[in-house]
N, C-alpha and C positions, 0 to 999 in steps of 0.2 A: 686476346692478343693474337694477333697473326701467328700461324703455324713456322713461314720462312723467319720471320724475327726471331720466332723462341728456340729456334733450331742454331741461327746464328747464333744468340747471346749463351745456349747452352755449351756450342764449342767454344768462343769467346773466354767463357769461364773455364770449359777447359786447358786451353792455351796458357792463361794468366799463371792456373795452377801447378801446370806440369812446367812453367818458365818454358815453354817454345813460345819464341818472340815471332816466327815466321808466321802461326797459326794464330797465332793473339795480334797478328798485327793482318793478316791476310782477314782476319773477323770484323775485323774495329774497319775496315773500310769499305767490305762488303755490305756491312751494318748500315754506316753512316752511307752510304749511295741511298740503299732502300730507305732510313729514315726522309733523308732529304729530295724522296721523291724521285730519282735520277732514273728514271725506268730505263732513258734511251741507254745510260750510260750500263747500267747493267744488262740491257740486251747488248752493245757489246763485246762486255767483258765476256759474256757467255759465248759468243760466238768467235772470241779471237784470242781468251785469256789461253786456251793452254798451247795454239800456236805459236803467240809470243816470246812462252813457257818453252818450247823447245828449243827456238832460234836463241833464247838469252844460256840455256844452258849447254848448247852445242857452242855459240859464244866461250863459255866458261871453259870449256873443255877444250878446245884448240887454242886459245889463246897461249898456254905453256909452249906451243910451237914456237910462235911470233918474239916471245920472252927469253927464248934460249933455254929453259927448264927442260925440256925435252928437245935430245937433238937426232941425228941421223943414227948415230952410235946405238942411243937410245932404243929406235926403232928396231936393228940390228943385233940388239940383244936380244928382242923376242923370240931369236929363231932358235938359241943358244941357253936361255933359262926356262927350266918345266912349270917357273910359278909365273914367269910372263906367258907362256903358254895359254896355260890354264887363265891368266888374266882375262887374257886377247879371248879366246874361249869364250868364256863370260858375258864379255862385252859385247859379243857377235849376238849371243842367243838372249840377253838384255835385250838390245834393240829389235832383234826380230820379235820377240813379245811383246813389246810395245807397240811395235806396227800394228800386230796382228790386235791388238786393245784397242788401240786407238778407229779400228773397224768394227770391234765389236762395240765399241760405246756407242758407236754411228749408227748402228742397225739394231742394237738392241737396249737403248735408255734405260729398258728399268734395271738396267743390272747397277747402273752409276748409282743409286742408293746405297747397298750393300759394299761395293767398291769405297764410296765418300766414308762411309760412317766405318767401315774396317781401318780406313785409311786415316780416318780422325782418333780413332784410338790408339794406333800404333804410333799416332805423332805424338799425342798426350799424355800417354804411359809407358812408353818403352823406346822414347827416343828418337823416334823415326823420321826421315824427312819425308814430303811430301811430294816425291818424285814417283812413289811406284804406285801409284792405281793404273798407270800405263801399261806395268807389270804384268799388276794384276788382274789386269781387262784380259794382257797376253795371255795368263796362265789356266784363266778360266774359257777365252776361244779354244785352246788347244785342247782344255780336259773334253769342253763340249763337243767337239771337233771326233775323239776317242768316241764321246758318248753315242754321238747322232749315227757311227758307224758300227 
């Protein structure tokens, strides 16, 4: 059996098991492309899925603006609460790791092995979504970043 098949249907099985519908269902179609042949279609998920992947969750994230969930006041609170603070915080150094991953996945491939399959256990046993290998690309430029100096 192909090595990418058995890899799919072993996270596939994962998914089903731990009930994440995101990774059991992100399986079941990367599966069914490769079964059905669709090579073009999977060179360009690879090439555009986890752009899409940002635009739809910065999508999700501002959207509260537009909705009235989040207003002026709101923003205005950050400057006045130490847990919005610390939020805001967060979220700064969130995206700068991400940045800084989403460079290191570009110049150094083989580390997305280790990133995927950390990233598929934390979704399969402990809940996790499947937002931070961007994280974690960050967090690993930065230690290398320590290391190389």
């Amino acid at each position: 059996m192909d090595q990418g098949i058995l890899a799919i249907l072993i996270v596939l099985i994962l998914g089903v098991l731990s009930k994440n519908n995101s990774l059991a269902l992100s399986a079941t179609v990367v599966l069914g492309l490769k079964l059905l042949d669709l090579k073009e279609a999977l060179i360009f998920l690879d090439r555009n899925a986890i752009k899409w992947g940002i635009i739809i969750l910065t999508m999700g994230i501002l959207t509260p603006f537009v909705t009235g969930k989040i207003t002026l006041k709101d923003i205005q609170a950050i400057l006045s609460s130490p847990i919005a603070i610390v939020a805001f915080l967060a979220g700064a150094i969130t995206v700068i790791l991400s940045g800084r991953g989403l460079g290191l996945i570009t110049s150094e491939p083989s580390i997305v092995v280790g990133i995927v399959l950390g990233s598929v256990i934390g979704v399969a046993f402990f809940k996790g979504v499947p937002i931070g290998p961007m994280t974690a690309a960050g967090i690993v430029a930065v230690i290398l970043s320590f290391v190389k100096h």
